[in-house]
Structures are given as structure tokens and as C-alpha cells.
PyMOL CGO cylinders between C-alpha atoms (Angstrom):
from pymol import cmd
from pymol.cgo import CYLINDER

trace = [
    CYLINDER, 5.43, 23.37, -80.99, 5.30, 24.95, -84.59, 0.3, 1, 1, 1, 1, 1, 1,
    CYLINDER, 5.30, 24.95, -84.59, 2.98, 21.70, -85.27, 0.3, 1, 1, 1, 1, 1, 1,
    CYLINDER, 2.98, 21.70, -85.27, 0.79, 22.40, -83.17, 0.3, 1, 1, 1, 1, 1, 1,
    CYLINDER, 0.79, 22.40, -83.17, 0.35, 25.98, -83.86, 0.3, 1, 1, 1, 1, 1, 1,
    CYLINDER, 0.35, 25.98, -83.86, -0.18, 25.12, -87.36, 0.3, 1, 1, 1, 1, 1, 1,
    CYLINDER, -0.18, 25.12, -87.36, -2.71, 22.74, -86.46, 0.3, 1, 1, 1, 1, 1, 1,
    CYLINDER, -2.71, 22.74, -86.46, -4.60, 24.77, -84.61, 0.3, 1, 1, 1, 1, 1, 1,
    CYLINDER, -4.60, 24.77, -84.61, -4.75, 27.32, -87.43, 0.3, 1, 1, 1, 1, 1, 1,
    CYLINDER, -4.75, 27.32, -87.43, -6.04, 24.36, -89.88, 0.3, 1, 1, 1, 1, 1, 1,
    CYLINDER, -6.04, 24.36, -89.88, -8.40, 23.64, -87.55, 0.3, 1, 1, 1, 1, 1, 1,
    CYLINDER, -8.40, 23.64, -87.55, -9.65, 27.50, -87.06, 0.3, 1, 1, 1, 1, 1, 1,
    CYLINDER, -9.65, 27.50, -87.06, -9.74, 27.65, -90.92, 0.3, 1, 1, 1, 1, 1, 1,
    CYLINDER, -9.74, 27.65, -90.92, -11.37, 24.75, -91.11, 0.3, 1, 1, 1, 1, 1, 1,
    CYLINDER, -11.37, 24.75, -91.11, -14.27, 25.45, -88.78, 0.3, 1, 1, 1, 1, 1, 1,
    CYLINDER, -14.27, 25.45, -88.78, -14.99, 28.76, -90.42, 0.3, 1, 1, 1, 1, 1, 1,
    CYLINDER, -14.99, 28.76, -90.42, -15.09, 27.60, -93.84, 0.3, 1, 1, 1, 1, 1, 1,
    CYLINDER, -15.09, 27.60, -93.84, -17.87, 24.54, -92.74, 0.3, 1, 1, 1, 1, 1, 1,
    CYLINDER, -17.87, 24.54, -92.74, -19.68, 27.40, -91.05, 0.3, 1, 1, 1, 1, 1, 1,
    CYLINDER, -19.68, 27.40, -91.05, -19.77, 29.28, -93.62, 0.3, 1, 1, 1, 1, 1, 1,
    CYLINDER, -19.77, 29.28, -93.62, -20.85, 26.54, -96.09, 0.3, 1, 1, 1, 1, 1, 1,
    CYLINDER, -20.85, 26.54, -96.09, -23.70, 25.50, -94.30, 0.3, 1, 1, 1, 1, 1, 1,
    CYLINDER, -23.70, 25.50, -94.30, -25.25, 28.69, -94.34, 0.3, 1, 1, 1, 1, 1, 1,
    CYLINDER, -25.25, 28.69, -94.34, -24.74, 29.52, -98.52, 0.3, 1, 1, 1, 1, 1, 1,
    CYLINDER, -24.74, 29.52, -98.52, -26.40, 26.29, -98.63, 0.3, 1, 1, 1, 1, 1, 1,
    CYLINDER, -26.40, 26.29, -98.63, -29.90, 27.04, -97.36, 0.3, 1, 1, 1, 1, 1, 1,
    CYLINDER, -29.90, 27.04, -97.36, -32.35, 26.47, -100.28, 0.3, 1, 1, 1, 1, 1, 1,
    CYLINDER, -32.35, 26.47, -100.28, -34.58, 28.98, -101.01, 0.3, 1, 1, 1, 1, 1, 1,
    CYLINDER, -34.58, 28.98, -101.01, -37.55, 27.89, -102.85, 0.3, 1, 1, 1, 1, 1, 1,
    CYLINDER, -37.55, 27.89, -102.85, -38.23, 29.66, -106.22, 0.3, 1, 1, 1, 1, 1, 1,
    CYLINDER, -38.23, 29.66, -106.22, -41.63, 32.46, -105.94, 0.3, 1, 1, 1, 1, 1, 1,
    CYLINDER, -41.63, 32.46, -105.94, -43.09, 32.96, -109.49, 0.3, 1, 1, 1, 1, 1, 1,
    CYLINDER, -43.09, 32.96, -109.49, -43.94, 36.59, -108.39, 0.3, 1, 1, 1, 1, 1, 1,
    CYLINDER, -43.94, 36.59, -108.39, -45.82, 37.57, -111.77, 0.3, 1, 1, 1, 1, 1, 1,
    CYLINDER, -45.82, 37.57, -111.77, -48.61, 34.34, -110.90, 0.3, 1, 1, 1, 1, 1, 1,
    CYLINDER, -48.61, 34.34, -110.90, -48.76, 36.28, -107.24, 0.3, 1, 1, 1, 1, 1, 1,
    CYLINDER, -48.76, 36.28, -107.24, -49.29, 39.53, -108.19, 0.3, 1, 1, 1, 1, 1, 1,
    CYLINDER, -49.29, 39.53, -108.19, -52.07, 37.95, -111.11, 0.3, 1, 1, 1, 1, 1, 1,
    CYLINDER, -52.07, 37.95, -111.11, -54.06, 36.40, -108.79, 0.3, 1, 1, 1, 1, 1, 1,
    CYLINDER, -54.06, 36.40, -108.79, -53.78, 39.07, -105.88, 0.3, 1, 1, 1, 1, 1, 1,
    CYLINDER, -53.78, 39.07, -105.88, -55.36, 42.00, -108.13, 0.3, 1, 1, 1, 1, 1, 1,
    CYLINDER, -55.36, 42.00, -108.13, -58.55, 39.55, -109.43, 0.3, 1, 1, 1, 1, 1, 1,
    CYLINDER, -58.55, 39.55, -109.43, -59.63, 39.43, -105.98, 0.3, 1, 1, 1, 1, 1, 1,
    CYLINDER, -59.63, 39.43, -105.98, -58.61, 42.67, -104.00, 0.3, 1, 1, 1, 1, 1, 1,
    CYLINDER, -58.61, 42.67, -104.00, -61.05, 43.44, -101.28, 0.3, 1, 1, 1, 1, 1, 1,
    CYLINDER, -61.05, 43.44, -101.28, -60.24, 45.80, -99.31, 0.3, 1, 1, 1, 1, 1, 1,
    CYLINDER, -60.24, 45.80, -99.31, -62.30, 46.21, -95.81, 0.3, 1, 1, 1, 1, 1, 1,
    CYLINDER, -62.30, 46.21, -95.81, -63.10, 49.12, -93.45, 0.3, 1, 1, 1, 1, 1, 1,
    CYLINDER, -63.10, 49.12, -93.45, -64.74, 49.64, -90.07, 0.3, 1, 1, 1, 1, 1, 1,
    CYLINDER, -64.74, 49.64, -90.07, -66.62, 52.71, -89.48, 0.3, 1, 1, 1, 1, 1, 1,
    CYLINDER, -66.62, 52.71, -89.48, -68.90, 54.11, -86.44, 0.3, 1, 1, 1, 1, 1, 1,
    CYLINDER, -68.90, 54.11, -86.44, -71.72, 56.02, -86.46, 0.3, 1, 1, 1, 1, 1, 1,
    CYLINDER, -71.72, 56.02, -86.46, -73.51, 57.56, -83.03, 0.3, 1, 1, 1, 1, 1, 1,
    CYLINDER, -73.51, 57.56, -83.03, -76.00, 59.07, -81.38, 0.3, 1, 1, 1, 1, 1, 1,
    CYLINDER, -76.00, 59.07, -81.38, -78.43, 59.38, -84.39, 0.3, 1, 1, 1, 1, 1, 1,
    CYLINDER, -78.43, 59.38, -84.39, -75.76, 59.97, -87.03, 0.3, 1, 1, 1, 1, 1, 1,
    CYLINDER, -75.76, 59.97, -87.03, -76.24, 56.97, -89.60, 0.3, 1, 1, 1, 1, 1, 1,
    CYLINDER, -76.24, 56.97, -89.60, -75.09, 57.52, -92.90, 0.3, 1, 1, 1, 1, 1, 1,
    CYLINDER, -75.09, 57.52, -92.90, -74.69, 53.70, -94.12, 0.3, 1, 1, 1, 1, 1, 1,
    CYLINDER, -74.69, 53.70, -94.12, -76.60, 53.69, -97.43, 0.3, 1, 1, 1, 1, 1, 1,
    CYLINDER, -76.60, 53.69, -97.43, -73.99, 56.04, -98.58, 0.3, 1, 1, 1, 1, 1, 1,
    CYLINDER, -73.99, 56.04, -98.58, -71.36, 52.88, -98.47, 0.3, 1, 1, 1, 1, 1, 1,
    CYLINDER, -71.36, 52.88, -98.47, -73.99, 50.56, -99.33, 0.3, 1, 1, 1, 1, 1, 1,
    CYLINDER, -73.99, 50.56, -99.33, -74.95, 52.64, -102.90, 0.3, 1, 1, 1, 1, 1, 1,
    CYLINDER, -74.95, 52.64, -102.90, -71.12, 52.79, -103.56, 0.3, 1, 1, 1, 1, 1, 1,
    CYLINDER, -71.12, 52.79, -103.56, -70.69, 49.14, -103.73, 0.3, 1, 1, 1, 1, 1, 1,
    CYLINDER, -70.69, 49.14, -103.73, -69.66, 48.37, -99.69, 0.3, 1, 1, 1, 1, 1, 1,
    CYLINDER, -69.66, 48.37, -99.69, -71.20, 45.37, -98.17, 0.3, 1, 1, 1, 1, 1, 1,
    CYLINDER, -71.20, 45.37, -98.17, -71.65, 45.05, -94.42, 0.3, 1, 1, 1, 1, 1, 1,
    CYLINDER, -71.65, 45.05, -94.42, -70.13, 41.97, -92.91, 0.3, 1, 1, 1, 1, 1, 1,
    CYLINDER, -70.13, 41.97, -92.91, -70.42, 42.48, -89.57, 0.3, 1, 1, 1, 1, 1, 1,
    CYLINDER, -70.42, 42.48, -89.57, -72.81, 45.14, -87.77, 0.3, 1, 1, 1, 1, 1, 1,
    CYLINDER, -72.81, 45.14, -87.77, -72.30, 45.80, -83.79, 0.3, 1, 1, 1, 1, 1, 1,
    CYLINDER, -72.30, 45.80, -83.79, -74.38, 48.86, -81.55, 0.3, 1, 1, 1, 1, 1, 1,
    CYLINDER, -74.38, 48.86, -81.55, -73.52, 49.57, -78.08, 0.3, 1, 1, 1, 1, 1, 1,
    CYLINDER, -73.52, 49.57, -78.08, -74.41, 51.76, -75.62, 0.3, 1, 1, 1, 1, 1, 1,
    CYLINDER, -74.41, 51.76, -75.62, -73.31, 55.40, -75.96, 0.3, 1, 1, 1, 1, 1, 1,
    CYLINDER, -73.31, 55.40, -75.96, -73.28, 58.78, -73.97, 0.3, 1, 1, 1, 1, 1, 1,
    CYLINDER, -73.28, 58.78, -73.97, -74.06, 61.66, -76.32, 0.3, 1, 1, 1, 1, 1, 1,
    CYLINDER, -74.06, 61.66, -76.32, -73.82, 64.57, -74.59, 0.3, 1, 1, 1, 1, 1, 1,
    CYLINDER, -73.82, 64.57, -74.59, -72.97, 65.67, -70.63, 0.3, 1, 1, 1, 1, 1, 1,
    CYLINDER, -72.97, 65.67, -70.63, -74.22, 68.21, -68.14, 0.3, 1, 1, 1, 1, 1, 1,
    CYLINDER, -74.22, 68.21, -68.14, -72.83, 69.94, -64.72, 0.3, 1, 1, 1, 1, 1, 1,
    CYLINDER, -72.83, 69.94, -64.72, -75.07, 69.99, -62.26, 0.3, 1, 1, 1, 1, 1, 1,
    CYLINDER, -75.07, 69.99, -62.26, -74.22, 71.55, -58.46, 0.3, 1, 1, 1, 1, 1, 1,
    CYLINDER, -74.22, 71.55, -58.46, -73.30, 68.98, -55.88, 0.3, 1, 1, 1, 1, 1, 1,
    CYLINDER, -73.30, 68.98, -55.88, -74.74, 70.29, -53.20, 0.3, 1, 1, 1, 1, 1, 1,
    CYLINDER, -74.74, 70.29, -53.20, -77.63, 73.17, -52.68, 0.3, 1, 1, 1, 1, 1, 1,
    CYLINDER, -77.63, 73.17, -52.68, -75.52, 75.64, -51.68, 0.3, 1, 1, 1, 1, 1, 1,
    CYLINDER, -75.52, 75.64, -51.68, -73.05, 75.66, -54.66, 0.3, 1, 1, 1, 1, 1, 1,
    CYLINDER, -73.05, 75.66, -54.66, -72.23, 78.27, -57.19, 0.3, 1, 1, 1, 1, 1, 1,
    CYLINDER, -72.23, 78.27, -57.19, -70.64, 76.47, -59.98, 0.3, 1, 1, 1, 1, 1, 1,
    CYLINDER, -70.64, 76.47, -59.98, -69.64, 79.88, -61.86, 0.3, 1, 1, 1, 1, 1, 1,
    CYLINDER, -69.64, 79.88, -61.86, -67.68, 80.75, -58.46, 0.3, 1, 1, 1, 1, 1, 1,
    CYLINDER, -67.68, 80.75, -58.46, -66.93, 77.36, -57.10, 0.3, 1, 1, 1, 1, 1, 1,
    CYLINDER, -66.93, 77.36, -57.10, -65.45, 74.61, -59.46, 0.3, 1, 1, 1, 1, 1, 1,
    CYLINDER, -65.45, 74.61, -59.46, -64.96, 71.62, -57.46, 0.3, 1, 1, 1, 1, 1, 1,
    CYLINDER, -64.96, 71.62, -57.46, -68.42, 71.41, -56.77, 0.3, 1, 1, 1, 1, 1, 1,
    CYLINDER, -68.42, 71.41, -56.77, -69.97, 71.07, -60.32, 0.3, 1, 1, 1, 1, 1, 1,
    CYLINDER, -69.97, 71.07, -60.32, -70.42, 67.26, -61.29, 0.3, 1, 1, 1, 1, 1, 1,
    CYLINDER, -70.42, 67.26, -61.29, -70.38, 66.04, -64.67, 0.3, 1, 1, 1, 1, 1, 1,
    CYLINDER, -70.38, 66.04, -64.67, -73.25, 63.83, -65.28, 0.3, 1, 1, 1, 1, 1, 1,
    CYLINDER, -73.25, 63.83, -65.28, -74.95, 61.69, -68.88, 0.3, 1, 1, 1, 1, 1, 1,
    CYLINDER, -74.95, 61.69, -68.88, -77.42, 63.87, -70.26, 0.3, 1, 1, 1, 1, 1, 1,
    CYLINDER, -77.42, 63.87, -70.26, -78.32, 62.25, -73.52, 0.3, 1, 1, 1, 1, 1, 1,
    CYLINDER, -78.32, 62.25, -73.52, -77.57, 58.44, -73.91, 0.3, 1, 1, 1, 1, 1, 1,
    CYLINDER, -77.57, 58.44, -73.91, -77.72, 56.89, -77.74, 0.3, 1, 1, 1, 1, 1, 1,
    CYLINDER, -77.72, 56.89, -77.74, -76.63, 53.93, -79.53, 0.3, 1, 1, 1, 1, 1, 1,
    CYLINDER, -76.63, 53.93, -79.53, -73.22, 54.01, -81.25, 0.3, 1, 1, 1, 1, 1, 1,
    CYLINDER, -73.22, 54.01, -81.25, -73.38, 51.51, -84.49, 0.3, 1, 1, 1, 1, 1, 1,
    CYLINDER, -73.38, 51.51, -84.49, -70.38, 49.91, -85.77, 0.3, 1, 1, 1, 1, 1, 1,
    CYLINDER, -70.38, 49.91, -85.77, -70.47, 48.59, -89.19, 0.3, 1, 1, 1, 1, 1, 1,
    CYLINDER, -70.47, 48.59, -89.19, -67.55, 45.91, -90.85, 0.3, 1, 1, 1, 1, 1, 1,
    CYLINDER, -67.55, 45.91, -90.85, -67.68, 46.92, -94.58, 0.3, 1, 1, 1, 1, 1, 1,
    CYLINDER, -67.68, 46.92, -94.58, -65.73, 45.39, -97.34, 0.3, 1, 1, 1, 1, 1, 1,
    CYLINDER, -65.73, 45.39, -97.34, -65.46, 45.90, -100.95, 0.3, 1, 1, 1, 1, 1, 1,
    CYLINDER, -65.46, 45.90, -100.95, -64.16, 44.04, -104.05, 0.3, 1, 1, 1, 1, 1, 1,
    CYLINDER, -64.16, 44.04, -104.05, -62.11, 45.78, -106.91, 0.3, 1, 1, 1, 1, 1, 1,
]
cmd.load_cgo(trace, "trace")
């Protein structure tokens, strides 16, 4: 009986030190992080997206500072609302849940995919 409890606890021991060695053994490959960070800064670029609506297009102010556009998108945009009464017989100042909300001014809404080297 003392054996085979001593057997068993070889056998534990044994299985925890094989576990255990497998997973020191994992390779891990060597990074020369001074090449990395080298040839990271020669060609930062760092990008932005910004939106302009309704009008508002200030663009050549990125485009002067070095920006270049890389992708430009518009789409459809409401620029301002207005209540109106729902019916002929509503008071909007006295009645609320009669006014309606509708578009009053539609515009375009430009979005612009800039980047820029440093």
C-alpha cells in the first residue's frame, strides 16, 4: 500500500514538472525593437476624417497645411427644421402635441479622408 502511494506521488510530481517544462519552452522569436521604431518614424502618416455641412467647407485650410484628401464622400443632409400646426385649428403656443417637426433647409454634408506624412 505505501508503494503505491508513493507511486502515485511520483507520478503527480512527474506530470507537473513535464507541464511545466513544456510551457518555459515556448520560443519566442527575438524583435530588434531599435530597427522598428527606425523605420516606423520615416514614414508616420497619420490620417483623419472630418465633415463639413450645409455650406460650411473649410478644406483648403487642411489642404495649405500639408493634408491630402484620400477619400471624399457628400450625402444628403437636413440643415435646419420647422413646426408647423397639424391641423387648422391648432395653437401650437397652447397645444403641444399638435406642432409637427418638419425639414426646412436640406444641404449636402461632405466628408473628407485626409492623411498626412511627418
Amino acid at each position: 500500500m505505501k508503494i503505491i502511494k508513493k507511486l502515485s506521488q511520483i507520478f503527480l510530481i512527474l506530470i507537473f514538472f513535464t507541464s511545466c517544462k513544456t510551457s518555459l519552452k515556448k520560443d519566442t522569436p527575438i524583435i530588434n525593437l531599435e530597427e522598428n521604431i527606425n523605420a516606423n518614424t520615416d514614414s508616420e502618416k497619420k490620417r483623419m476624417e472630418i465633415k463639413f455641412s450645409c455650406g460650411d467647407d473649410r478644406i483648403s485650410e487642411y489642404l495649405n497645411d500639408g493634408w491630402i484628401i484620400l477619400k471624399e464622400d457628400s450625402q444628403e443632409k437636413i440643415c435646419t427644421w420647422k413646426s408647423i400646426p397639424a391641423t387648422k385649428d391648432c395653437d401650437m403656443e397652447k397645444d403641444k402635441g399638435c406642432k409637427i417637426t418638419t425639414p426646412d433647409k436640406i444641404g449636402e454634408e461632405k466628408i473628407y479622408l485626409l492623411e498626412k506624412k511627418f
